[in-house]
C-alpha positions as CSV (number, residue, x, y, z in Angstrom):
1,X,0.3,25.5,3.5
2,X,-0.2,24.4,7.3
3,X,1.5,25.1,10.3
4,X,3.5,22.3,12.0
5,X,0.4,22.4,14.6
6,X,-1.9,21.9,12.5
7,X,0.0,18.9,10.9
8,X,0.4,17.4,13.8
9,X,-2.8,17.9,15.0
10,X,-4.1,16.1,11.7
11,X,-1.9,13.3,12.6
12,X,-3.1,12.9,15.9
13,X,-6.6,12.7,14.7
14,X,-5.8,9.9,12.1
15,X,-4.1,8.0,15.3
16,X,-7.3,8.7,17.3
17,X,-9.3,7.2,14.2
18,X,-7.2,4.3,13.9
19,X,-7.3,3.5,17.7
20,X,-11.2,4.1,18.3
21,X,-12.0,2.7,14.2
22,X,-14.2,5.4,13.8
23,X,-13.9,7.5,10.6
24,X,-12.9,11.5,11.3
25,X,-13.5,14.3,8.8
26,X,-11.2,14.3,5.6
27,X,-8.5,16.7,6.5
28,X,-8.9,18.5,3.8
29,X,-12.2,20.0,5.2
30,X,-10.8,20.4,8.2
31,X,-7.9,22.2,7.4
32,X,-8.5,24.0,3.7
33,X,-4.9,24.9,2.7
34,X,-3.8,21.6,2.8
35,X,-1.5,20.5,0.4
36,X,0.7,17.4,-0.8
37,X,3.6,18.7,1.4
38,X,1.9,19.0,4.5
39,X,0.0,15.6,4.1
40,X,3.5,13.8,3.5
41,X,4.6,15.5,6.8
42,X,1.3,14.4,8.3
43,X,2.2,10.7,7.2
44,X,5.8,11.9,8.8
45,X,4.2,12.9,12.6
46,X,1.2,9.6,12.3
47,X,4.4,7.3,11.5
48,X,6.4,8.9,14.1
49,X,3.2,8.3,16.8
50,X,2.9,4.5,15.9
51,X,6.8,3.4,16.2
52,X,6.8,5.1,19.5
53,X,4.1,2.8,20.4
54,X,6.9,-0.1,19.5
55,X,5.7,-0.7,15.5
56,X,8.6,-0.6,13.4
57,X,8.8,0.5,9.6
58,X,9.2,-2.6,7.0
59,X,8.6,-1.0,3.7
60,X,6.7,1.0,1.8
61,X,3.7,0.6,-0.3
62,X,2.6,2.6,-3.7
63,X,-0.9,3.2,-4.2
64,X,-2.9,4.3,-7.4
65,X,-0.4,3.3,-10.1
66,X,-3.0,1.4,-12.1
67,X,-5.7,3.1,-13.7
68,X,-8.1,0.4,-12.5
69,X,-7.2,2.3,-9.3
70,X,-6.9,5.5,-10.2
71,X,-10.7,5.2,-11.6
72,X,-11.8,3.3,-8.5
73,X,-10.5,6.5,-6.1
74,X,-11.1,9.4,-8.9
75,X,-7.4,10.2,-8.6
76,X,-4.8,11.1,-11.3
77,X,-1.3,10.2,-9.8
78,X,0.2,7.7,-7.3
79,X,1.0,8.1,-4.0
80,X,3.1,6.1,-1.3
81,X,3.0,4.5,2.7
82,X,4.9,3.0,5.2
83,X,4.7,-0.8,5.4
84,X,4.9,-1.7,9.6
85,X,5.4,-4.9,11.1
86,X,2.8,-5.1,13.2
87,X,0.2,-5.2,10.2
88,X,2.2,-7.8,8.3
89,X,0.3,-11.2,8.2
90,X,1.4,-14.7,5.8
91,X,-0.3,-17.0,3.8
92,X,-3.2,-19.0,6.1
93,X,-4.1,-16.2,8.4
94,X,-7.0,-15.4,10.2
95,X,-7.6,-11.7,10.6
96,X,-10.0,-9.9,12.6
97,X,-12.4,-7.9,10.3
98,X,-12.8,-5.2,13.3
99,X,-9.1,-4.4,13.5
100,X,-9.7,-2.1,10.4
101,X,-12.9,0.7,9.9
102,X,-13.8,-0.7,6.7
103,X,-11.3,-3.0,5.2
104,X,-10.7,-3.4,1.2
105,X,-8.6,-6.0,-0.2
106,X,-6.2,-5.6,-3.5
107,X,-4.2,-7.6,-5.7
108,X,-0.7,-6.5,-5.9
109,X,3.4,-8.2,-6.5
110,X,6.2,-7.5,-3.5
111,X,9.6,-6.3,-4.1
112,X,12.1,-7.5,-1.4
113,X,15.1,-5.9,-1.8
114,X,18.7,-7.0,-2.2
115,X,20.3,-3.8,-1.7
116,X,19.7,-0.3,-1.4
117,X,18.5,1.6,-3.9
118,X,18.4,5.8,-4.3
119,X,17.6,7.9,-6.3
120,X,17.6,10.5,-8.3
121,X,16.7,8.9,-11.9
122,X,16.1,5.5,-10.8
123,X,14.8,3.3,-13.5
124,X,13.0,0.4,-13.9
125,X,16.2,-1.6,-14.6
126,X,17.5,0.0,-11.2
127,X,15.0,-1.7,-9.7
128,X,14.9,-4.8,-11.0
129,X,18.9,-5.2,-10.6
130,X,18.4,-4.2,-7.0
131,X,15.7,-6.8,-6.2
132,X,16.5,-9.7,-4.4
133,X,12.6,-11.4,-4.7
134,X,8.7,-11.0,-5.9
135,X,6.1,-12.7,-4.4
136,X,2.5,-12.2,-5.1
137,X,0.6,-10.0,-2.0
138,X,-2.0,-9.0,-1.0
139,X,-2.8,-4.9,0.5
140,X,-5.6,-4.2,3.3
141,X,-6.8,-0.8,2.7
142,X,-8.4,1.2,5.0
143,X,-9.6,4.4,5.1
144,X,-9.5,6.6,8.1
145,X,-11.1,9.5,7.3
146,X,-14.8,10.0,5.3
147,X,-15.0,10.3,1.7
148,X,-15.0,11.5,-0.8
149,X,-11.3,12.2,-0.4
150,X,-8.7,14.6,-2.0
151,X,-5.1,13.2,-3.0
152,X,-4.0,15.2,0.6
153,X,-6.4,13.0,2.7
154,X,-5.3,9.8,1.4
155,X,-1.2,10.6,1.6
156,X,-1.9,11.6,4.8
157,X,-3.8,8.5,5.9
158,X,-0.4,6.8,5.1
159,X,-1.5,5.7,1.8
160,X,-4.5,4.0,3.0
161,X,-2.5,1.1,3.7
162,X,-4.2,-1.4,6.5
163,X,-2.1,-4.1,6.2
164,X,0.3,-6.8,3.9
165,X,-0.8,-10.3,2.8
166,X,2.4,-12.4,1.7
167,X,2.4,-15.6,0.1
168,X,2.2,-17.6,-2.7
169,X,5.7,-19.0,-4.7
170,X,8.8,-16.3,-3.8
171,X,10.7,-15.6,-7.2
172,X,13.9,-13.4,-8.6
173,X,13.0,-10.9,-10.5
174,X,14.2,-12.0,-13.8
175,X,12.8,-15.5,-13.5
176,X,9.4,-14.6,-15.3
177,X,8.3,-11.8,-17.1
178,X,6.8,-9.8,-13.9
179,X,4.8,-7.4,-16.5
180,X,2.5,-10.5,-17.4
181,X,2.1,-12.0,-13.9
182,X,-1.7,-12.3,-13.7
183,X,-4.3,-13.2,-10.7
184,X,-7.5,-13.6,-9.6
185,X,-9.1,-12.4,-6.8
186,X,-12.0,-14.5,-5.0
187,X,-14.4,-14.0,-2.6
188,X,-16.6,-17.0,-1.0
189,X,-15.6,-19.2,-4.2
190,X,-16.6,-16.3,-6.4
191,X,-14.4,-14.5,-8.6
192,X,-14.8,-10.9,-7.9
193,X,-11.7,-9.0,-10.0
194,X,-8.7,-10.5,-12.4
195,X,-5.7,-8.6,-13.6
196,X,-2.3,-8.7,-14.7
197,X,0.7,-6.7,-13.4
198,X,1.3,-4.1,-16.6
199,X,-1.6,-2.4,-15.8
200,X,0.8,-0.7,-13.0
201,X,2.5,2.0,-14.7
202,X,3.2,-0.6,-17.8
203,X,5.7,-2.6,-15.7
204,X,5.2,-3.2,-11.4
205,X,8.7,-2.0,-11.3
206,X,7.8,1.5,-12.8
207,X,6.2,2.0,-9.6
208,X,9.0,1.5,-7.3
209,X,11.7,3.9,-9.7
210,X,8.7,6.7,-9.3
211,X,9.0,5.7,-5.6
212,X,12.8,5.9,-5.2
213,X,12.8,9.3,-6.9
214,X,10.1,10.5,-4.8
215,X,12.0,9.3,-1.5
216,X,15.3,10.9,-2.9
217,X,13.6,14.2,-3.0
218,X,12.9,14.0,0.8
219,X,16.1,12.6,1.7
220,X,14.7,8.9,2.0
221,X,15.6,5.6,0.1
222,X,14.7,1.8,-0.2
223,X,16.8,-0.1,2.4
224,X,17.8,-4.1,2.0
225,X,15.8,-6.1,2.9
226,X,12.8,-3.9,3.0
227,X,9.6,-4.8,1.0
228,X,7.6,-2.4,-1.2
229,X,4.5,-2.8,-2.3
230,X,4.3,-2.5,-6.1
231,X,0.7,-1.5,-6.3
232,X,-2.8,-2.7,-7.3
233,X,-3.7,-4.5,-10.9
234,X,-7.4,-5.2,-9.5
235,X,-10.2,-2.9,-7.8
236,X,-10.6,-3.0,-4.3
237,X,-12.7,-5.9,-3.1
238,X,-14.9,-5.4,0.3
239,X,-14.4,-7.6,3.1
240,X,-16.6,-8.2,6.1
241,X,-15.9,-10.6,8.8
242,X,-16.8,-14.3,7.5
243,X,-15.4,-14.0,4.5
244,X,-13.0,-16.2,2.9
245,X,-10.6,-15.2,0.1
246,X,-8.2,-16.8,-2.3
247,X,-5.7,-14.8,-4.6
248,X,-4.7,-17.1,-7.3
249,X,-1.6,-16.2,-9.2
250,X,-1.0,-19.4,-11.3
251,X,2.5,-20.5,-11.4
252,X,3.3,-18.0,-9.0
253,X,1.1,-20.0,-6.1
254,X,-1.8,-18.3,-3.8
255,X,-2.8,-16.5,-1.3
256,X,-5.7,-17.5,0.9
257,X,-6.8,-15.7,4.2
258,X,-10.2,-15.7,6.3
259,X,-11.4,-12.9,8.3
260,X,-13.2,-13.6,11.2
């Protein structure tokens, strides 16, 4: 277990890191007795730093809730972010490849809430009843720190969340059957990764109950009108700048972005 100095100190690096996109040490070498507690309060403090610099929490995202992703990071159970609006971008967009350190892009549904939802003992019904929308999304990830990386490193690297694509057709939640939503991800005209949404915990919405509970343990809940992130049904794709990408979700529309 840290010290709150320590923590802080980690979160100040990750700020640095982010502000000068220049990898640090994983803060698990840098601090040994690191554990999930302390990187959540990291999160806390680097969250804290980047809403006093005017960026305002909009969600939150799950990561590693597919085992497509859990494989890809060498992980065995899912973590969650903060979603902020100033990394939020919409269908179209041209994004700057040298924002991020060494961006990654996955295929993942939104949940856009109706109403609040808390836990404890959410379940996926919970969910679903308290969702106003889905739309298909893409995530930025973006990692901080070097790797190889413990669980710690990535929770307290918020998740390795970069940034939010929205687009594509907005949906409730019972319109479809959200467990067989399927997409393809392409790169340059190419087809690098395909998926469908059950690979996330069995049901997208899975994800979000595990995250409700989780935020109820810390005092925390999903607010209306916030967005979550539901979590990747592909592996991550690299980006570079030139690239042009298309998400295509079938009925549910696409997403297509360019990164200059």
């Amino acid at each position: 277990m840290l010290t709150e100095e320590q923590r802080r100190r980690g979160a100040e690096d990750i700020l640095r890191a982010e502000r000068e996109r220049k990898p640090i040490p994983q803060l698990s070498k840098t601090f040994p007795g690191m554990e999930i507690e302390d990187a959540y309060r990291v999160q806390d403090l680097w969250a804290e730093g980047r809403i006093a610099k005017g960026a305002r929490v909009i969600g939150h995202k799950i990561g590693l809730t597919s085992r497509a992703m859990q494989m890809a990071s060498k992980m065995t159970e899912p973590d969650y972010g903060r979603i902020l609006d100033d990394a939020s971008y919409s269908d179209g967009a041209r994004i700057k490849a040298s924002d991020f350190i060494k961006p990654r892009l996955e295929v993942e549904l939104a949940f856009i809430m109706g109403q609040e939802l808390k836990g404890p003992n959410a379940q996926v019904f919970d969910v679903m009843r308290a969702t106003e929308f889905v739309t298909p999304a893409l995530e930025i990830i973006d990692y901080r720190t070097e790797v190889p990386r413990a669980i710690v490193d990535t929770i307290a690297d918020n998740a390795a969340f970069g940034a939010i694509v929205v687009g594509g057709r907005t949906i409730g939640p019972m319109d479809v059957d959200i467990r067989w939503v399927g997409a393809t991800l392409s790169k340059n005209g190419i087809i690098e990764e395909s998926g469908v949404s059950a690979a996330i915990m069995g049901h997208p919405a899975a994800g979000i109950a595990w995250l409700v509970n989780k935020l109820h343990a810390v005092g925390g809940k999903l607010e209306k009108g916030q967005i979550v992130l539901a979590g990747s049904f592909t592996r991550p794709v690299d980006i570079i700048a030139g690239d042009v990408i298309h998400a295509d979700y079938g009925p549910l529309g696409a997403i297509g972005v360019s990164f200059v």
